[in-house]
Backbone bond lengths (Angstrom), bond angles and torsions (degrees), N, CA, C in turn:
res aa  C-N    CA-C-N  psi(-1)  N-CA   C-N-CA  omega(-1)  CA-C   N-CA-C  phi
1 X - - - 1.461 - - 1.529 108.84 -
2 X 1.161 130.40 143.35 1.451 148.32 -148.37 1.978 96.50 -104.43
3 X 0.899 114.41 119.44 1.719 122.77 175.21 1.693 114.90 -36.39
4 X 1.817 114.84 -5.74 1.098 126.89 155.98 1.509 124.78 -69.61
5 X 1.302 102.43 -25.89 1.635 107.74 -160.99 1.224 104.36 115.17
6 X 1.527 128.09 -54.83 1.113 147.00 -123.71 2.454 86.14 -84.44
7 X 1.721 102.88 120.53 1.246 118.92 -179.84 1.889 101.26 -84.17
8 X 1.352 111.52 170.31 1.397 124.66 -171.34 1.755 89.27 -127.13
9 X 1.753 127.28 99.66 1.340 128.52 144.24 1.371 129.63 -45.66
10 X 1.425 92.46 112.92 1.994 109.69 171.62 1.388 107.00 13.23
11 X 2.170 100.75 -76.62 1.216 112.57 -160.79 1.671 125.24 -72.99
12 X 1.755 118.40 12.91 1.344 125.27 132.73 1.403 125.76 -24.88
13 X 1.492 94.17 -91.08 1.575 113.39 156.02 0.990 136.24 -15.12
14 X 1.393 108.77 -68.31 1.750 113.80 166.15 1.316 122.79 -75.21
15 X 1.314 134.94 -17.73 1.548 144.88 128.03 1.706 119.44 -1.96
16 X 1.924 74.89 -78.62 1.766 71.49 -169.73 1.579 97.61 -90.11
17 X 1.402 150.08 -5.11 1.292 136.98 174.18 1.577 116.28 -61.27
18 X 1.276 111.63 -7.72 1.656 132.81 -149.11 1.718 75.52 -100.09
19 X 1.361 118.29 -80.91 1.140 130.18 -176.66 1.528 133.86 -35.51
20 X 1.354 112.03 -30.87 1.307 144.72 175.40 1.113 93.52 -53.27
21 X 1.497 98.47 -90.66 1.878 132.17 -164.01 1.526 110.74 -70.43
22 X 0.938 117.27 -29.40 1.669 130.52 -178.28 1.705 109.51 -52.71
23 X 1.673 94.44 -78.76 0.883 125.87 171.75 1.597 90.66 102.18
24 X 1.701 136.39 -30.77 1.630 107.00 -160.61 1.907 100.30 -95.45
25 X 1.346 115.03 -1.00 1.907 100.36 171.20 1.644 73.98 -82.28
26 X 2.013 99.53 137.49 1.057 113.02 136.30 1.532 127.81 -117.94
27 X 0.925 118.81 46.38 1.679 131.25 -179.56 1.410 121.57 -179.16
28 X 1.535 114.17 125.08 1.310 111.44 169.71 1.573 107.54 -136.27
29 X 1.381 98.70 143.63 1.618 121.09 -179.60 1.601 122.61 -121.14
30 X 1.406 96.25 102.96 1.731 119.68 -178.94 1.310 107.39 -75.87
31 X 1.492 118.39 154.50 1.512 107.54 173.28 2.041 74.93 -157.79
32 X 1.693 91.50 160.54 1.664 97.08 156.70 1.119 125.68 -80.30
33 X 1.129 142.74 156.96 1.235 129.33 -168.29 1.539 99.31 -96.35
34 X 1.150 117.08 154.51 1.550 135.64 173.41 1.432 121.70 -20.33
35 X 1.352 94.84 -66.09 1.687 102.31 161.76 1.394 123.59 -60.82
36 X 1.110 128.70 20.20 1.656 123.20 -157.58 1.204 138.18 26.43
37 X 0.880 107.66 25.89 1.518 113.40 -167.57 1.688 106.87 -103.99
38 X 1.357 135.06 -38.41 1.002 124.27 -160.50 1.803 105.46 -137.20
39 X 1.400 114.69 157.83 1.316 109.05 -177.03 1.754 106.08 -127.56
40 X 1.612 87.04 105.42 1.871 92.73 -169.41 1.458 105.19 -107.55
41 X 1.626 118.60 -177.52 1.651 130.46 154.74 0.909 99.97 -46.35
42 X 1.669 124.58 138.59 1.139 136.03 135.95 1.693 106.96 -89.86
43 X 1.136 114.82 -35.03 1.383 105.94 -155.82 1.700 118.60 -160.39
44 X 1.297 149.86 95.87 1.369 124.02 -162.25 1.694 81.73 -125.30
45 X 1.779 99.61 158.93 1.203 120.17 177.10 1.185 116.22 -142.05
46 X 1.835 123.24 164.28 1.028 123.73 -173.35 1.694 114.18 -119.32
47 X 1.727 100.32 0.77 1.504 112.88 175.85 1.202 105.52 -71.33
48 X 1.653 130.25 129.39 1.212 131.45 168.25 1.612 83.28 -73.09
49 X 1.253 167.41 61.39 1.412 125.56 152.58 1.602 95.36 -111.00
50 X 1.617 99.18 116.36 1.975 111.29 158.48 1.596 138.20 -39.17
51 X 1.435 93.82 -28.36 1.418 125.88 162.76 1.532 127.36 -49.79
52 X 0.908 106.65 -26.22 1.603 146.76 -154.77 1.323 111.95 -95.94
53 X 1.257 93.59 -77.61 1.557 125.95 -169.14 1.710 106.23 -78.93
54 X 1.333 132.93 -17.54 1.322 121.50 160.35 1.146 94.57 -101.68
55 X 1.249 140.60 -36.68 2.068 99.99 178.28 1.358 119.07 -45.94
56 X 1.464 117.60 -40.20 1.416 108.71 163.32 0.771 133.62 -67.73
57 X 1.494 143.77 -8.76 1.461 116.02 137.76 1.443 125.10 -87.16
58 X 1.908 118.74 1.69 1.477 83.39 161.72 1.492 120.86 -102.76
59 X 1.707 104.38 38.61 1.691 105.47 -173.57 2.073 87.70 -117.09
60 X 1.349 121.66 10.71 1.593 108.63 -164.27 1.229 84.33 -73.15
61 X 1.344 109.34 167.57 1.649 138.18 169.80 1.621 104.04 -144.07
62 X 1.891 88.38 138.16 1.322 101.48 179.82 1.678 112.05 -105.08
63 X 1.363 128.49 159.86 1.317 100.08 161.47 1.956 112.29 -99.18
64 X 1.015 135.49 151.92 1.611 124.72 145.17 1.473 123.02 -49.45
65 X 1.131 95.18 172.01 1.787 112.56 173.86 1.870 103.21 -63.67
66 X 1.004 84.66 -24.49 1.678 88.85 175.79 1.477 139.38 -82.46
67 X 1.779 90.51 -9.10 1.346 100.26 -167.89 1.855 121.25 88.58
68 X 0.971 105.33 7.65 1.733 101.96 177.88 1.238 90.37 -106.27
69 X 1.819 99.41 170.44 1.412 105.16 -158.47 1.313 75.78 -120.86
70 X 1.939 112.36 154.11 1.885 97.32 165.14 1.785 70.00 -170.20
71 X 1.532 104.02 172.42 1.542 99.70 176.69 1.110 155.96 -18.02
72 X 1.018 158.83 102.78 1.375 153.60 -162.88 1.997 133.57 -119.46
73 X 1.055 104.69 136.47 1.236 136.53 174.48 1.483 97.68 -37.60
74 X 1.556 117.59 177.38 1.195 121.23 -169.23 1.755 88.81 153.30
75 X 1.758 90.92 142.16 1.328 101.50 150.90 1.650 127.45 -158.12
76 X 0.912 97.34 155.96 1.895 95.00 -147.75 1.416 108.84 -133.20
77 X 0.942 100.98 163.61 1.929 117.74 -165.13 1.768 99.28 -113.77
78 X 0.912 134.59 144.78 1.761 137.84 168.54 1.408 113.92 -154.56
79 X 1.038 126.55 117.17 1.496 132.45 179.33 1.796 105.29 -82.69
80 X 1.302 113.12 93.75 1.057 117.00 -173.87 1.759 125.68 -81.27
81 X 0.658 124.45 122.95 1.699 133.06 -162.85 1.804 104.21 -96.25
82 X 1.259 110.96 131.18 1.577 114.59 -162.10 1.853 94.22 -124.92
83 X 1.361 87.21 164.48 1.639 96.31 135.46 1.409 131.10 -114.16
84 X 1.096 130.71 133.21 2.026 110.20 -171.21 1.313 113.26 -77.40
85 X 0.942 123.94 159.20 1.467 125.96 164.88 1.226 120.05 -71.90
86 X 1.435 108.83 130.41 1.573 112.45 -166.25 1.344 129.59 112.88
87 X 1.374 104.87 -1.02 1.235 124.32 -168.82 2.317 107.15 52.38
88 X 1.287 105.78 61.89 1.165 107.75 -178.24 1.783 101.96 -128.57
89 X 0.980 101.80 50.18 1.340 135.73 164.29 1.806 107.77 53.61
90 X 1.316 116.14 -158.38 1.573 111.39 -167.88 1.787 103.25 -98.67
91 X 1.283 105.75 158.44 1.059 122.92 -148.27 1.722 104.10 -139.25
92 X 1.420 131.78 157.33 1.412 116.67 168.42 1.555 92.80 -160.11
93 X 1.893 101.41 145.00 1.411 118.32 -170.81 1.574 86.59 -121.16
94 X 2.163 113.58 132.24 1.399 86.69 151.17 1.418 116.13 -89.90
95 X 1.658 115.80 149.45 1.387 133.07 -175.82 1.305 101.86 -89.74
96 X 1.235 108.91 162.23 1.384 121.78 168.83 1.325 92.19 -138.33
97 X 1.627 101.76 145.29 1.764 110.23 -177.95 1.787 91.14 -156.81
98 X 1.769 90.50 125.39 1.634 105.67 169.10 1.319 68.61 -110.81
99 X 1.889 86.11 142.46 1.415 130.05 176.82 1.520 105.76 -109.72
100 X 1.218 126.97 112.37 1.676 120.30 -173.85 1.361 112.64 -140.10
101 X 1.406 110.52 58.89 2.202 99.89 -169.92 1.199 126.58 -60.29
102 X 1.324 120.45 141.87 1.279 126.37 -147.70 1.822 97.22 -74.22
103 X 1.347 126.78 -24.54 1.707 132.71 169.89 1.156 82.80 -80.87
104 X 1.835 161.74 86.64 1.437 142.23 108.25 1.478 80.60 -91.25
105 X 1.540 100.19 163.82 1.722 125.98 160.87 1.636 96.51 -37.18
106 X 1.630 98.45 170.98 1.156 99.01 161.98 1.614 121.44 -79.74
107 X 1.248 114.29 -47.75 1.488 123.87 174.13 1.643 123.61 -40.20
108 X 1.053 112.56 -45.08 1.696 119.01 171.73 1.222 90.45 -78.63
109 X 1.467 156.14 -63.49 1.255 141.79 -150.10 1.796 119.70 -69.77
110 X 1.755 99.09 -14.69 0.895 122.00 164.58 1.805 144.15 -63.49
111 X 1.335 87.79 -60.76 1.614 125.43 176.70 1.723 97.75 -78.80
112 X 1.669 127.58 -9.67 1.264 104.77 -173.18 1.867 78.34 -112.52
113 X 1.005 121.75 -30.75 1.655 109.18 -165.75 1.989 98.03 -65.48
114 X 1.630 103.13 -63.56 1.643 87.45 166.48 1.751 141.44 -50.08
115 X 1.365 106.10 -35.04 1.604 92.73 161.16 1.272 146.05 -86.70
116 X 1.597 96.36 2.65 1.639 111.15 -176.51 2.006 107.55 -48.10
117 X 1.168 124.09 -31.75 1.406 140.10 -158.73 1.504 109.38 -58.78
118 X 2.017 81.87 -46.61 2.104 94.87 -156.62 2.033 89.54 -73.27
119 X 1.265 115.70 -33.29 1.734 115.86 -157.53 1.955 96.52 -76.90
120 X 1.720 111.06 -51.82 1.221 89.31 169.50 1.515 131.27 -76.70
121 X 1.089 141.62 -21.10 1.723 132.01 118.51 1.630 120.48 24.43
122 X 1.776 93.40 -77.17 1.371 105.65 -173.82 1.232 132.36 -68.68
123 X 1.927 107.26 -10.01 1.058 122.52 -172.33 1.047 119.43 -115.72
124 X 1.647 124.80 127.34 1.698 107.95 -153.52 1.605 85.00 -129.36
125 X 0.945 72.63 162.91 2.397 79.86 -167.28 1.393 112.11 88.78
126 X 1.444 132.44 31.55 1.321 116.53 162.08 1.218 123.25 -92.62
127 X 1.193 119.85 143.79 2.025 103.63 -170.58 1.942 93.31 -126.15
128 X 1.306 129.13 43.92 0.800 140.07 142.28 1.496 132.22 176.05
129 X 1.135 126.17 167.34 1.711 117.08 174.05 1.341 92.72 -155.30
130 X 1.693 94.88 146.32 1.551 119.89 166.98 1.616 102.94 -133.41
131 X 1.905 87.53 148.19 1.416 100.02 -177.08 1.309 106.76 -110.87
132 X 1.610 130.66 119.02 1.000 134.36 -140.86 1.888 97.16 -117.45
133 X 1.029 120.84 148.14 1.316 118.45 -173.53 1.470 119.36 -157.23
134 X 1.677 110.45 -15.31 1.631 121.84 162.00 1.284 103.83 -125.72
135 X 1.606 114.86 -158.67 0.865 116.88 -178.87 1.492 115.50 -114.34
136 X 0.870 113.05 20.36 1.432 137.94 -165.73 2.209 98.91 -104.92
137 X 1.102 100.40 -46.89 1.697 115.57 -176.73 1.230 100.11 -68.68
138 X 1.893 123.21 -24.27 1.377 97.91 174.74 1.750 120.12 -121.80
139 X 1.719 101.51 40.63 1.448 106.49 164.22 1.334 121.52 -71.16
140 X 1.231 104.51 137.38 1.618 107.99 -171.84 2.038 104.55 -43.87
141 X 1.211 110.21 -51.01 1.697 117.65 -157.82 2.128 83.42 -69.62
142 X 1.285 111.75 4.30 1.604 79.38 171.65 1.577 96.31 -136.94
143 X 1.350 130.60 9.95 1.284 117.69 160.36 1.882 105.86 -90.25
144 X 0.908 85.73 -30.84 2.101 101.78 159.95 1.595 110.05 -37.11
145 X 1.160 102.81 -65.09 1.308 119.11 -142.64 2.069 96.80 -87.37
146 X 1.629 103.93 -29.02 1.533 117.16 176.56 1.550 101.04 -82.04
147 X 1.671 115.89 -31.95 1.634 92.34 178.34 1.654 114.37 -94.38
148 X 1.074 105.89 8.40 1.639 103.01 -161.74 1.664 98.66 -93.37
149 X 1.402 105.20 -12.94 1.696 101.09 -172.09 1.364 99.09 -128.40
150 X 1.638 122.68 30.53 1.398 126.59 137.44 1.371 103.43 94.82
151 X 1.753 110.66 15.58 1.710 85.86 -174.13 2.039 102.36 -113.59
């Protein structure tokens, strides 16, 4: 459990274990759930297109404690496909990317920066993460360019 409160559901786990071992989901999208309490699937896919997969997070919506809806947090899994340097052919890291824009409320931007900890925890096999905060952090040529040189 994440210093939010906020718990990590089973089907996390089996999410990205699918993805791992599978190999054909290439994308999954976590969100908290409404109530705050828990951090489930929103969404997994099997389209490699990147194109895709960041409009959805820059179209998520969070709600407040209040009930209004206004930007939202997100954090997501992507099996990213490279070329190596050296011509030693293509290569793939899964990523992990908390999505947190700096225009969400404060409260969602909150509750997603503290539980990011307990979900990557749960997830063992990631060989990178980016912390995403514009929209600029999640262009393909620079999550490329952050997984291709190992960080």
């Amino acid at each position: 459990m994440a210093a939010s409160g906020v718990s990590v559901a089973p089907e996390c786990i089996q999410a990205f274990n699918e993805l791992k071992l599978g190999k054909s989901t290439k994308w999954i999208i976590y969100k908290i759930s409404d109530d705050w309490k828990e951090i489930v699937v929103e969404e997994t896919s099997t389209d490699p297109d990147y194109s895709k997969f960041r409009e959805k997070l820059l179209s998520a919506k969070s709600k407040n404690k209040r009930g209004e809806e206004g930007l939202g947090g997100r954090y997501a899994v992507f099996d990213v496909e490279y070329e190596a340097e050296g011509g030693e052919g293509k290569r793939s890291k899964i990523t992990f990317i908390s999505w947190v824009p700096d225009d969400a409320p404060q409260y969602p931007r909150m509750m997603y920066s503290t539980s990011k900890d307990a979900l990557k925890r749960a997830l063992n096999g990631l060989a990178a993460d980016i912390q995403a905060n514009d929209a600029d952090d999640i262009e393909h040529d620079s999550v490329l360019s952050r997984v291709s040189k190992g960080r």
